[in-house]
N, CA and C of each residue as an Amber inpcrd file, in Angstrom:
protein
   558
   0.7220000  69.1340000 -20.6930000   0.7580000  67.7140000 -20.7300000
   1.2710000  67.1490000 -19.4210000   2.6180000  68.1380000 -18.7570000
   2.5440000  67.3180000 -17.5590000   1.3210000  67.5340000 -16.2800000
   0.5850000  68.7810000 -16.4050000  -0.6970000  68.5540000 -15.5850000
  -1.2950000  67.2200000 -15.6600000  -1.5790000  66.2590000 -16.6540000
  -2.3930000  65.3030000 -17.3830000  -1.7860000  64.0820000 -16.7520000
  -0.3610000  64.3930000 -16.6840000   0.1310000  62.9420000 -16.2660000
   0.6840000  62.9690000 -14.9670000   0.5900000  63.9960000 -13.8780000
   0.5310000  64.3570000 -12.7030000  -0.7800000  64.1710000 -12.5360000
  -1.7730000  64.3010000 -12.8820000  -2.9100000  64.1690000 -12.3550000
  -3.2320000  62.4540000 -12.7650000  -2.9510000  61.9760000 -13.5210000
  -2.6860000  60.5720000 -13.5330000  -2.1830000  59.7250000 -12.5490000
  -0.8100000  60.3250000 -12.2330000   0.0290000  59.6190000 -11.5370000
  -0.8390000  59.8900000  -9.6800000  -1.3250000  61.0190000  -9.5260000
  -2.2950000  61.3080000  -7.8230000  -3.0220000  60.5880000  -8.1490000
  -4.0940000  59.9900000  -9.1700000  -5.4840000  58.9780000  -9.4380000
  -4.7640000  58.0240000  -8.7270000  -3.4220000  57.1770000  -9.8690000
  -3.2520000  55.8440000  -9.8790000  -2.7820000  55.3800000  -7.9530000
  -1.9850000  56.4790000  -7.7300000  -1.6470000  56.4630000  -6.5020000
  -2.9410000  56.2800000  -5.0770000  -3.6510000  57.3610000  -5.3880000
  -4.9820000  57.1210000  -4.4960000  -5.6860000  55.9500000  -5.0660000
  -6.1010000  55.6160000  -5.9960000  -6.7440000  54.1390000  -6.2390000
  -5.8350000  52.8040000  -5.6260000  -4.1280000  52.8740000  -5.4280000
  -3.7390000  52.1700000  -4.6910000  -3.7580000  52.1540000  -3.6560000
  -3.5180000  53.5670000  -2.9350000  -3.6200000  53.1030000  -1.1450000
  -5.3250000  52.6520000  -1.2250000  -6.2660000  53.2980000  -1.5990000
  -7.4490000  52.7640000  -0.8670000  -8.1300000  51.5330000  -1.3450000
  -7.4480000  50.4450000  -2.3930000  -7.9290000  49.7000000  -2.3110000
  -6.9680000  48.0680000  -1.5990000  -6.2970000  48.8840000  -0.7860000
  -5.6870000  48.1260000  -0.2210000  -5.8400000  47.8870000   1.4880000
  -6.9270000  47.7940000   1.6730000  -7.8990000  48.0610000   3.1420000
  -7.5810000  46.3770000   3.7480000  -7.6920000  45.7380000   3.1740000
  -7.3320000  44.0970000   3.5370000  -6.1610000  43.5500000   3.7490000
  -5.9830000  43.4660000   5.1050000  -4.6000000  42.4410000   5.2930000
  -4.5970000  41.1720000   4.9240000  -3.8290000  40.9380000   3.6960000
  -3.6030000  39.8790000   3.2430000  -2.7060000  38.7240000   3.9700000
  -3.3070000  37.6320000   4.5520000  -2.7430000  36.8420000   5.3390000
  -2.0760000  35.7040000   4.4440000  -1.2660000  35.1170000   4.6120000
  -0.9890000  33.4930000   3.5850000  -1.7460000  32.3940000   4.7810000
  -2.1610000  31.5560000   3.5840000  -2.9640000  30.6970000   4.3230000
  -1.8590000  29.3140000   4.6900000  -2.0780000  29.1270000   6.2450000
  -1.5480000  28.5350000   7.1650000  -1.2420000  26.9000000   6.2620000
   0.2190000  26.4890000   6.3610000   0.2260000  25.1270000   5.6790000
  -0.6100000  23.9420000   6.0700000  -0.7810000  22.8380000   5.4830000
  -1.8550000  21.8090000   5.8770000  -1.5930000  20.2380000   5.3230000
  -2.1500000  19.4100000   5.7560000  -1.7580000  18.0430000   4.6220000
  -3.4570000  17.7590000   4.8390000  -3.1810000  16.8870000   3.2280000
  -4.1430000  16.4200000   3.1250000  -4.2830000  15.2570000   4.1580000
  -5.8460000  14.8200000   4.7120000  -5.8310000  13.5620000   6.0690000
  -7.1250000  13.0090000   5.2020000  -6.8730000  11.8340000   5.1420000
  -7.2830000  10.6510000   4.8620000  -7.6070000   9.5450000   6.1420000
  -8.9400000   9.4580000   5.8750000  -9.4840000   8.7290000   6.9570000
  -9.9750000   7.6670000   6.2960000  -9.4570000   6.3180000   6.9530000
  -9.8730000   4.6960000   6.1960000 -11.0240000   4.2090000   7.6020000
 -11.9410000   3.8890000   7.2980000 -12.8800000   3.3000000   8.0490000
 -11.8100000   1.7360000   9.2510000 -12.1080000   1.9990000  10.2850000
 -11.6550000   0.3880000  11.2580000 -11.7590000  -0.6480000  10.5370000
 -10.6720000  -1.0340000  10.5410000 -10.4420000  -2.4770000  10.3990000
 -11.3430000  -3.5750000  10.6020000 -12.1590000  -4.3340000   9.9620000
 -13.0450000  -5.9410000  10.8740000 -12.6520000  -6.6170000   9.9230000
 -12.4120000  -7.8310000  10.6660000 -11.8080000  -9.1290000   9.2510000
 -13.1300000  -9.8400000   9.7980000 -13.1480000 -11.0910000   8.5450000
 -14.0390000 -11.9630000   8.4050000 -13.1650000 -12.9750000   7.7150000
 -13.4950000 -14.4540000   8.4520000 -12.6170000 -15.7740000   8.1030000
 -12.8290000 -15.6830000   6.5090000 -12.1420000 -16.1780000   5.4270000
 -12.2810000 -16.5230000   4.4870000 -12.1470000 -17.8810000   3.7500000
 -12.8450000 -18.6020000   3.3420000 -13.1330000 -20.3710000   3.2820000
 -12.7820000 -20.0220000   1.5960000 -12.2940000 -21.2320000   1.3000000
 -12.5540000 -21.6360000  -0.0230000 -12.3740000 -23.0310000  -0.3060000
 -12.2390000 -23.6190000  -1.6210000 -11.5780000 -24.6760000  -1.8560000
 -10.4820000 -25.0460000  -1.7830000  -9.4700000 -24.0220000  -1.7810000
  -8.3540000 -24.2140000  -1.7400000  -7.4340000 -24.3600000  -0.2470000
  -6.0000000 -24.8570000   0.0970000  -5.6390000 -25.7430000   0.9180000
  -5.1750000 -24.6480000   2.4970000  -5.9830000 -23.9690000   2.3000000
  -6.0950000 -22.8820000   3.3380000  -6.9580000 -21.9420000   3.6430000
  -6.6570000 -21.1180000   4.2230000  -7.8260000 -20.3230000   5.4250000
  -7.1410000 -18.8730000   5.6280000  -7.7480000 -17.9170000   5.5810000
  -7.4610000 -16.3750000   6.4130000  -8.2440000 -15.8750000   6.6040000
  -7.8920000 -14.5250000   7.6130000  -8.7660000 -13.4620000   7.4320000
  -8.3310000 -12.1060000   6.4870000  -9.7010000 -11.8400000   6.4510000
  -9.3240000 -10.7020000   5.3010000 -10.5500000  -9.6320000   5.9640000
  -9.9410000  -7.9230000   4.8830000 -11.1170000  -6.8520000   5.7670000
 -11.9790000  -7.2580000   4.4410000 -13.5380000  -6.6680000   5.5570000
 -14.3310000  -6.6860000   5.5650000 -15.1190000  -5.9070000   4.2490000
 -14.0130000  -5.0660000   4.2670000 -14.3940000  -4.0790000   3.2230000
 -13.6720000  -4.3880000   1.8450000 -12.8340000  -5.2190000   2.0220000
 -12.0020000  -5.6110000   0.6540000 -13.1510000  -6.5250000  -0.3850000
 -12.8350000  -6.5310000  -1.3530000 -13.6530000  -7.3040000  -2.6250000
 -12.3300000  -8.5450000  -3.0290000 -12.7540000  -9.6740000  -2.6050000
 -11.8720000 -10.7400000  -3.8350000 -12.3150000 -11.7320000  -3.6920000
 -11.7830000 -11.8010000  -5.4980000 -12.0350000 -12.0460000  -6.5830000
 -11.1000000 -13.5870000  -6.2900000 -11.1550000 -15.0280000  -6.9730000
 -10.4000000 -15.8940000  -7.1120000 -10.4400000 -16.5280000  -8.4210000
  -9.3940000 -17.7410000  -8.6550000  -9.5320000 -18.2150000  -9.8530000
  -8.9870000 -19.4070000  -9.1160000  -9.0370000 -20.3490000 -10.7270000
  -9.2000000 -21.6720000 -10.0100000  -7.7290000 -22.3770000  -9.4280000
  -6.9100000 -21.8400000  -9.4360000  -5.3840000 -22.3120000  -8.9710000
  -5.1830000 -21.8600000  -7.7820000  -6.2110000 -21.3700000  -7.0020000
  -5.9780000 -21.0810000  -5.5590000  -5.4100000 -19.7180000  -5.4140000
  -5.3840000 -18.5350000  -7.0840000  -4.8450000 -17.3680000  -6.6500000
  -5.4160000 -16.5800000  -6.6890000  -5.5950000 -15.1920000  -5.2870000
  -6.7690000 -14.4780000  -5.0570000  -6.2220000 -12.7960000  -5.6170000
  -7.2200000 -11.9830000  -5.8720000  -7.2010000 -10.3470000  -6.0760000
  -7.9680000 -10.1650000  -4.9300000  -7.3660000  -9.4760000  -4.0480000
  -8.2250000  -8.8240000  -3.3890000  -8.3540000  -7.1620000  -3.3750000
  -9.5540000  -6.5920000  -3.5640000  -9.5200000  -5.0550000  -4.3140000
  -9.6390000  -4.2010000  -3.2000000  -9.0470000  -3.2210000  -3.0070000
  -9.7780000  -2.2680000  -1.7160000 -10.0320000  -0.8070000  -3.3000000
 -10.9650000  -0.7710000  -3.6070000 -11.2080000   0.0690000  -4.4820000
 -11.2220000   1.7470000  -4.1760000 -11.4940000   2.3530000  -2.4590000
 -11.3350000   3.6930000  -2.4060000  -9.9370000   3.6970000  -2.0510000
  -8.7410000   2.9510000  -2.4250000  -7.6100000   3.0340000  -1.8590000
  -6.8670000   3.0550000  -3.7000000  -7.5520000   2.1350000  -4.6600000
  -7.2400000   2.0270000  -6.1080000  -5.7160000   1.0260000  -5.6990000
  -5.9350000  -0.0720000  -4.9810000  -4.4440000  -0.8420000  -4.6540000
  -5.3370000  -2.3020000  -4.4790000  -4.6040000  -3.6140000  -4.7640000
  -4.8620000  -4.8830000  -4.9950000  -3.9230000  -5.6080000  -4.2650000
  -4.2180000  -6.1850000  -3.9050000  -3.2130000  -7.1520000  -2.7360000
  -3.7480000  -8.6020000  -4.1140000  -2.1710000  -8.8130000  -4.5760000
  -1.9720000 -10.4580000  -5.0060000  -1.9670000 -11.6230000  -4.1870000
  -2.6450000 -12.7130000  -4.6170000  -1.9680000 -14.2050000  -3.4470000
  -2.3740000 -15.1970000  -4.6180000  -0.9870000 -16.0870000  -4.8260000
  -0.7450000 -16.4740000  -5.7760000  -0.2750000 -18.0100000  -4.5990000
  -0.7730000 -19.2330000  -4.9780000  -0.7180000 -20.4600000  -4.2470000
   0.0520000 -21.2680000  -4.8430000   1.5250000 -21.8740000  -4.7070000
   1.9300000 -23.2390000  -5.2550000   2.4380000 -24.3730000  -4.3810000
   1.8760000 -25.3700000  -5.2630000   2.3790000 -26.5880000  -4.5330000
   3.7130000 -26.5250000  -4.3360000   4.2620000 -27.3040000  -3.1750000
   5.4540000 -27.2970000  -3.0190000   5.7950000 -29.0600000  -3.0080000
   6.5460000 -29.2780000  -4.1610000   6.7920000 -30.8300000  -4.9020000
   8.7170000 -30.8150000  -5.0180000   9.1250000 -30.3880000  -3.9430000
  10.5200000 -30.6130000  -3.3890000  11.4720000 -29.6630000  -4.7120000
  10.5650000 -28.4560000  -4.5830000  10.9020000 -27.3650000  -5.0660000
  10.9400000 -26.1420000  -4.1920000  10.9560000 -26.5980000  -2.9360000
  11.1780000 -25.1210000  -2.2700000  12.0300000 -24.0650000  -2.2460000
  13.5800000 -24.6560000  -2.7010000  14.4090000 -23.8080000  -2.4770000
  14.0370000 -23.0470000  -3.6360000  13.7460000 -23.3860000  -4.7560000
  13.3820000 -22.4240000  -5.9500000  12.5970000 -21.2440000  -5.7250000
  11.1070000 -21.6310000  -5.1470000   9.9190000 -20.9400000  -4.6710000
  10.6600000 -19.9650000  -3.5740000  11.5250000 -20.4670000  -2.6650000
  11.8020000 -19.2200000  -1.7630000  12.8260000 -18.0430000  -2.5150000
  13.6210000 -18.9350000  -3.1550000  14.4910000 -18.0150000  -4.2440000
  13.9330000 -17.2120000  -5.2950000  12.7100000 -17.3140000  -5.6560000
  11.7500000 -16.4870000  -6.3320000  10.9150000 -15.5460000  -5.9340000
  10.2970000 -15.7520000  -4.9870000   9.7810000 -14.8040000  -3.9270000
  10.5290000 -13.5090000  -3.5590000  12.0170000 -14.3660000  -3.1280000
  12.6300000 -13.3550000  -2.9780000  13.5680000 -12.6870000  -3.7410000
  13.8540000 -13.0880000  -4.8500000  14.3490000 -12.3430000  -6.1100000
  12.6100000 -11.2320000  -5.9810000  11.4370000 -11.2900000  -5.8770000
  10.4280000 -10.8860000  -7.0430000  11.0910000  -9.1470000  -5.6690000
  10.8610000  -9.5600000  -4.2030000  11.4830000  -8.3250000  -3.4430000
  12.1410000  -7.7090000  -3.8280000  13.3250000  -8.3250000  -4.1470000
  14.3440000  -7.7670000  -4.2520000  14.9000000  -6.6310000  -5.1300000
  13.7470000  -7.0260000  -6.8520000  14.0910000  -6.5450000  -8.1750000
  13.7700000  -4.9860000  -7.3560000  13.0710000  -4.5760000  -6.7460000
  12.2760000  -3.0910000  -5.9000000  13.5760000  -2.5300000  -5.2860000
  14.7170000  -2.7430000  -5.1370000  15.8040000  -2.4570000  -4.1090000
  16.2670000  -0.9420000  -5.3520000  15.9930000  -1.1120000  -6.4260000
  16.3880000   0.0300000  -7.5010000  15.9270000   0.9110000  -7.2000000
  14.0750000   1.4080000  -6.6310000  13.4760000   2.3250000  -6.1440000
  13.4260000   2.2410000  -5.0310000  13.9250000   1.8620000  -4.0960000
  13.3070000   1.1990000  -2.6060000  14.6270000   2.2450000  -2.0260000
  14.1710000   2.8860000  -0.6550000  14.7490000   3.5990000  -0.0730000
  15.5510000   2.5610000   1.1230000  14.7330000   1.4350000   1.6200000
  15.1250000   0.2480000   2.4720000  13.9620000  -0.5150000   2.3340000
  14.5290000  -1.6400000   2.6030000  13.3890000  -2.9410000   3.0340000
  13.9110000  -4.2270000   4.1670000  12.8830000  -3.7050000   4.5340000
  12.6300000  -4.4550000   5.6950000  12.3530000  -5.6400000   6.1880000
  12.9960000  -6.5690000   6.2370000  12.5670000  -8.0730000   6.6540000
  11.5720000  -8.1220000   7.8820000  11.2470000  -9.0040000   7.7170000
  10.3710000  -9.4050000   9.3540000   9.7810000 -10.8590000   9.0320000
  10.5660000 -11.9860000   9.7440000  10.2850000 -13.2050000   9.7690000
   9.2150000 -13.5580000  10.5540000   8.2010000 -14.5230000   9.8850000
   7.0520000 -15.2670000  10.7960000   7.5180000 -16.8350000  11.0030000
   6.7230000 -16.8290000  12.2350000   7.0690000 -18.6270000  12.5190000
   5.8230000 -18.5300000  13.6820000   4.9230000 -19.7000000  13.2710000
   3.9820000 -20.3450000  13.5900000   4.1980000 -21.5590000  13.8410000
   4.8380000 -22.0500000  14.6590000   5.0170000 -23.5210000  14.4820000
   3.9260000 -24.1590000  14.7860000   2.9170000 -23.9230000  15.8570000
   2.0360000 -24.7830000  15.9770000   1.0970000 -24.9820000  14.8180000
   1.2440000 -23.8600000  13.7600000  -0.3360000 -24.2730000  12.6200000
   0.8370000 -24.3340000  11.5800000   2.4090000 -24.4940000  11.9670000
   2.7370000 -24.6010000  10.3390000   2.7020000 -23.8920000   9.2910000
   3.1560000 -22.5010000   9.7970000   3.0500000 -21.2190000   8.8930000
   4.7970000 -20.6890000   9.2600000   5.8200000 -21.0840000   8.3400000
   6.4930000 -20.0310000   8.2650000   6.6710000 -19.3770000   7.2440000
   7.4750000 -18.2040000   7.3020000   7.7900000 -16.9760000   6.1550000
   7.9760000 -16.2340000   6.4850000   7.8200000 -14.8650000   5.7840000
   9.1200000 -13.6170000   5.9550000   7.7410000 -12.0370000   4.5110000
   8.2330000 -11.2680000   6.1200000   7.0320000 -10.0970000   5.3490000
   8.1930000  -9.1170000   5.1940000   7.7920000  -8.3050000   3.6730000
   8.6780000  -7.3550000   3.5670000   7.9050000  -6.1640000   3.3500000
   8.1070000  -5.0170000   4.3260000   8.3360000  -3.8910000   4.1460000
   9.1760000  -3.1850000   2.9010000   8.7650000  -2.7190000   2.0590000
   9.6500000  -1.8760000   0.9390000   9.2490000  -0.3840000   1.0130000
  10.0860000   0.7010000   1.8820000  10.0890000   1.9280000   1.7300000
  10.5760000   2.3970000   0.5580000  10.1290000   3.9590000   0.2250000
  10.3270000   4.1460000  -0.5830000   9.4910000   4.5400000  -1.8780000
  10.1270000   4.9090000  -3.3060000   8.9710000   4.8040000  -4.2810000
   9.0240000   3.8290000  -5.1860000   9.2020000   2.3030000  -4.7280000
   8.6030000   1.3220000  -5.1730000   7.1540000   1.0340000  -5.5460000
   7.3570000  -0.0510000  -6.7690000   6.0670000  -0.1730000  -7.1350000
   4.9610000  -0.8320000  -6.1700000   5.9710000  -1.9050000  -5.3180000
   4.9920000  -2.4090000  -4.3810000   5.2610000  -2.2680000  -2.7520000
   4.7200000  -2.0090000  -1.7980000   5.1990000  -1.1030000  -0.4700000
   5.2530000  -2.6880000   0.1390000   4.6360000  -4.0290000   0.4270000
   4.4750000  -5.0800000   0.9640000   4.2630000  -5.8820000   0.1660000
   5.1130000  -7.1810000   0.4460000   5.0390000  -8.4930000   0.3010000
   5.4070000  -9.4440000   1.9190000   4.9130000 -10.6000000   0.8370000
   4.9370000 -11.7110000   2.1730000   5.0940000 -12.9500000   1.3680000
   5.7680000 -13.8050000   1.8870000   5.3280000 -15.1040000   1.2000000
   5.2570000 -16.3600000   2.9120000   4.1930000 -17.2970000   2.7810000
   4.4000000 -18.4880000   3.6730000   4.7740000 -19.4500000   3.5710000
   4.6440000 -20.3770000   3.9670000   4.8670000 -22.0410000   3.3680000
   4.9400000 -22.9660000   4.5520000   4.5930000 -23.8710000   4.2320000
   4.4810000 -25.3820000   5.2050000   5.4020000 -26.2460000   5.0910000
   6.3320000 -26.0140000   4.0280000   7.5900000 -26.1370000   3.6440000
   7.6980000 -27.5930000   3.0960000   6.5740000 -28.1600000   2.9250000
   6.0360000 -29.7900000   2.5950000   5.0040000 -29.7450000   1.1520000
   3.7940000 -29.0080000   1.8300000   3.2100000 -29.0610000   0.2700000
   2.5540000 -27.6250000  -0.3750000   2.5740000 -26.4260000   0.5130000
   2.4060000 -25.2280000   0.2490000   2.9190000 -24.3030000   0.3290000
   2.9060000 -22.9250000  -0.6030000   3.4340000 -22.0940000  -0.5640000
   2.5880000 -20.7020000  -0.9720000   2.0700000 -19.5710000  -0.3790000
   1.8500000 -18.3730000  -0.5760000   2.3840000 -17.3790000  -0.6030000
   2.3130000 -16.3940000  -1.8970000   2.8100000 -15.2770000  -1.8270000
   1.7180000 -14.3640000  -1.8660000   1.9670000 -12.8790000  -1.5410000
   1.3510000 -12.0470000  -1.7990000   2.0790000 -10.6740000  -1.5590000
   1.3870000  -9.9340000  -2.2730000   2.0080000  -8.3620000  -2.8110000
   0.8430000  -7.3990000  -2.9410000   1.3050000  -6.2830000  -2.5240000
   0.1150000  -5.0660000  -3.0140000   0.8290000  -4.3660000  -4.1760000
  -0.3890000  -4.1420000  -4.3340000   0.2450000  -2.9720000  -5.8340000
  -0.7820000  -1.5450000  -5.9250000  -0.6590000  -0.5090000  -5.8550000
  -1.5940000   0.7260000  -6.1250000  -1.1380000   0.8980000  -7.3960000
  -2.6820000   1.6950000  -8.0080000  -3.0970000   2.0790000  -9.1820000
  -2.8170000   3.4920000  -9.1980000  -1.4770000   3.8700000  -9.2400000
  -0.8190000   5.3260000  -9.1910000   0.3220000   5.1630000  -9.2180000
   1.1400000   6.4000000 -10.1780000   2.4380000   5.9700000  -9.8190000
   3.0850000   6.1170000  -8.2980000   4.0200000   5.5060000  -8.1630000
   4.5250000   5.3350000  -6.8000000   5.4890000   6.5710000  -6.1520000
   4.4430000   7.0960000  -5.9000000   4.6680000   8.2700000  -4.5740000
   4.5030000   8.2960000  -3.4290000   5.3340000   7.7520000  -2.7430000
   5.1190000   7.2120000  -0.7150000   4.9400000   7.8370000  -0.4840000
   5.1020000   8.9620000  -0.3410000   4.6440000  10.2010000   0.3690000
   2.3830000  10.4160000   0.1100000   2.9030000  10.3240000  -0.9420000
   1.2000000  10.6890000  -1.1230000   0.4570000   8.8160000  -0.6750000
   0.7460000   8.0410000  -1.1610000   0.0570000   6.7110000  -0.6750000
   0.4180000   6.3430000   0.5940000   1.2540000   7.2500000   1.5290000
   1.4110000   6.1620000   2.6580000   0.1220000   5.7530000   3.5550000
  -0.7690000   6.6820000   3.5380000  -1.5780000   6.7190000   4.3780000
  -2.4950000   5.1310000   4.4040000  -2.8960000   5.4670000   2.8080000
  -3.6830000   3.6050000   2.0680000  -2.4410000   2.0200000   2.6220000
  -0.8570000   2.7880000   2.2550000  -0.1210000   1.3440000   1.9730000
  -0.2540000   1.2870000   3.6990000  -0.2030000   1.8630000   4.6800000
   0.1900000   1.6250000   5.7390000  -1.0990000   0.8270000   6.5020000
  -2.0270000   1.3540000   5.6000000  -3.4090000   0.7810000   6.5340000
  -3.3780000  -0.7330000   5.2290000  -3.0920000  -0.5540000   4.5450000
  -3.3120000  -2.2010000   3.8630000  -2.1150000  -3.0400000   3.6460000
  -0.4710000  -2.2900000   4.3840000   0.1100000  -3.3110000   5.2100000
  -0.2390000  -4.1450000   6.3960000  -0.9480000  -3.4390000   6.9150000
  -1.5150000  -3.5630000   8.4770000  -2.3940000  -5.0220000   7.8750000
  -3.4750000  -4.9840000   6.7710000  -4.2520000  -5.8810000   6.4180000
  -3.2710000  -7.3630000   5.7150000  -2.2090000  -6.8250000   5.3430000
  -1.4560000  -8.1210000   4.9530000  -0.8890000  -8.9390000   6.0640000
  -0.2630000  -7.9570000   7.0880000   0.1580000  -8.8340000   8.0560000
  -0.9620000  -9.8540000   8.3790000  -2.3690000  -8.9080000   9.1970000
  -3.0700000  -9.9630000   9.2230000  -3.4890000 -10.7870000   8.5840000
  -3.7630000 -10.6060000   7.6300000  -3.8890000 -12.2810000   6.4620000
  -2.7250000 -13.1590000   6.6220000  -1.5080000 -12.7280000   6.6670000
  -0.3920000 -13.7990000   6.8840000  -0.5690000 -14.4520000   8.5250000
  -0.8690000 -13.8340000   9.2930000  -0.9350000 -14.0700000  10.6440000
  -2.0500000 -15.1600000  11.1780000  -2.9890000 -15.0580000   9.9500000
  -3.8040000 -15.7710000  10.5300000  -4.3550000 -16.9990000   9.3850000
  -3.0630000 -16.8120000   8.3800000  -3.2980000 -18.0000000   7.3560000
  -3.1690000 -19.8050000   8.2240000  -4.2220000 -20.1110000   8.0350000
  -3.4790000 -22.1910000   8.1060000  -4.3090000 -22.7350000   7.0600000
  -3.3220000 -23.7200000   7.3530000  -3.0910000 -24.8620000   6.5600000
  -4.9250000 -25.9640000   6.6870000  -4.9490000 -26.2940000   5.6390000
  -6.3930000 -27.4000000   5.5770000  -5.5380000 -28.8470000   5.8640000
């Protein structure tokens, strides 16, 4: 019997060295790269008491209170813009805006202010950066500080993993600034 299992044990042994002819390499680390097509804006007109640009490639959608969806659908993220009159309620409207930032400071690693001022077309406001795994990576709100006020926010359709969305939030921060940058007044 031990012939049987000596001669077992020389098989199992020679079937291991020779089928081990392949240097097994580990395959070299990598990230996934995500490529978003260039940027082109196109003016955007409506009825309502202002003007931007927006990309080219975005889809939106409006309703009748002057507040827009705009969709970037291979990104699965929506940029809000929500319009109110301003009827000597501003301090409220800015205090809301920035409470809506702020509630994000629970998941938010930092956020980032960055004030706009346009004086010649009458655009000021304040864009926020929110790092982190917040639900929303950018907001902005404007105002004419007389009779208008805009906000807007992105939101992706995933839970909030910066790491995996930065690539989309960073290219459709880039698209909010410019819509704020190039909002005026009718």
């Amino acid at each position: 019997m031990s012939k049987k299992i000596n001669s077992f044990i020389l098989i199992l042994v020679a079937l291991t060295i020779s089928s081990c002819k392949k240097e097994v390499l580990p395959k070299p680390s990598s990230h996934l790269r995500l490529d978003y097509p260039e940027a082109s804006y196109a003016q955007f007109e409506s009825n309502c008491p202002f003007t931007f640009e927006m990309n080219n490639d975005a889809i939106i959608k409006g309703n009748t209170d002057c507040g827009f969806t705009i969709t970037y659908p291979k990104m699965k993220a929506t940029i809000y813009l929500t319009h109110k009159s301003v009827n000597g309620n501003i301090n409220n409207l800015l205090r809301d805006a920035q409470k809506l930032t702020f509630e994000h400071v629970i998941k938010a690693d930092d956020i980032v202010e960055q004030p706009y001022l346009n004086s010649q077309q009458r655009v000021f406001g304040m864009f926020y950066q929110v790092n982190g795994n917040a639900a929303t990576n950018s907001q902005f709100y404007v105002t004419d500080s007389t009779k208008n006020f805009v906000t807007g926010s992105v939101y992706f359709y995933a839970k909030p993993n910066f790491d995996s969305i930065m690539p989309a939030a960073s290219y459709i921060k880039n698209d909010m600034q410019r819509l704020m940058e190039t909002l005026k007044w009718k």
